[in-house]
Structures are given as structure tokens and as C-alpha cells.
C-alpha positions in Angstrom: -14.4 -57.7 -20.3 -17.4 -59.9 -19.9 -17.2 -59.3 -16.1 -17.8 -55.6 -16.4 -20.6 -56.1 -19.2 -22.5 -57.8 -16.4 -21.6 -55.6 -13.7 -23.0 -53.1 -15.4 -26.3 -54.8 -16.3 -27.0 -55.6 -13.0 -28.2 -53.1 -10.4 -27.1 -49.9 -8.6 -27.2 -49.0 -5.5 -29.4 -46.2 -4.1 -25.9 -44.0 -3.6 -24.4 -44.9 -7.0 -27.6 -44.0 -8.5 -27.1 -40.3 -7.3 -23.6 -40.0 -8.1 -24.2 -41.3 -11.9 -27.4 -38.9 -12.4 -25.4 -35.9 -10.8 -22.6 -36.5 -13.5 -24.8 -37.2 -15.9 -26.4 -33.5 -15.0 -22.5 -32.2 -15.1 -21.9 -33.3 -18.7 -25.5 -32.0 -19.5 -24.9 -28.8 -18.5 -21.1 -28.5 -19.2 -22.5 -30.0 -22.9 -24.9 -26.8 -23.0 -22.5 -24.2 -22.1 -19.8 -26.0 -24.7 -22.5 -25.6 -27.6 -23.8 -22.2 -26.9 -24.4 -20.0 -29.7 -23.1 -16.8 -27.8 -19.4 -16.0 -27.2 -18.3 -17.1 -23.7 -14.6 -16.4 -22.0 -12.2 -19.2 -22.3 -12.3 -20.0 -18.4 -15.9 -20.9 -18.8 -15.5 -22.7 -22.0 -11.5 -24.8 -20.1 -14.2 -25.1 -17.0 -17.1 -26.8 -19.1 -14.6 -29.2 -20.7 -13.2 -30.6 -17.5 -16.8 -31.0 -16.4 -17.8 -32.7 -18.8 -15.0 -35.3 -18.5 -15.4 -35.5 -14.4 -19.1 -36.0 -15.0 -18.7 -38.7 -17.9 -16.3 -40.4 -15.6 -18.3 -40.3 -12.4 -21.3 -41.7 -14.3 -19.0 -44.6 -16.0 -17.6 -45.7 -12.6 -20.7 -45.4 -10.7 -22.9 -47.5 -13.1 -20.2 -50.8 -12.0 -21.0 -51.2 -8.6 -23.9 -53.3 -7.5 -25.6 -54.5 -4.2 -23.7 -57.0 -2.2 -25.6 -60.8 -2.1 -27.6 -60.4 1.0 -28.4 -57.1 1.2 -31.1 -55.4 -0.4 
């Protein structure tokens, strides 16, 4: 467990950094359409939930890897 802790502390590579800021903007926007005020069809509300767990988990997974020793 401490092993992760510090994998996640240190930092991401240029690549991982997109792939954890476009799940990030997935469970934003799958957040917004789960919260809005306005009846939607259940597709669109089944669709936002699985979004929101694919971005959560893309974001999670991407935030462990680091740089390689070496390379910059």
C-alpha cells in the first residue's frame, strides 16, 4: 500500500496526464447529466453512470504511472 501512495505522489507522464484529465472531463460531464434538474430517458441517465465509472477508473490508473529513471 505504501508503494502505490508513492507512485502516486510522484510524477506523470506527459500521456498519463491526458488520459487522467480526459476521464476526469468524463465523470464531470457524466456527473452533470446524472444531476440535472430536467427529466432525461433512462439510456442517457444507464450511459452517464457507466461514464462516470470508466472516467473515475481511467483517472485512478493513470495517476500510478510515472517516468522511467533516465528519462525525462
Amino acid at each position: 500500500m505504501k508503494n502505490i501512495i508513492q507512485r502516486m505522489q510522484e510524477p506523470t507522464p506527459r500521456f498519463f496526464r491526458k488520459i487522467r484529465n480526459a476521464g476526469l472531463l468524463l465523470t464531470a460531464i457524466s456527473g452533470a447529466v446524472l444531476t440535472a434538474p430536467v427529466a432525461l430517458p433512462a439510456v442517457l441517465i444507464t450511459a452517464a453512470g457507466y461514464l462516470a465509472i470508466a472516467g473515475a477508473i481511467a483517472s485512478a490508473i493513470s495517476q500510478t504511472a510515472v517516468n522511467s529513471e533516465g528519462q525525462p
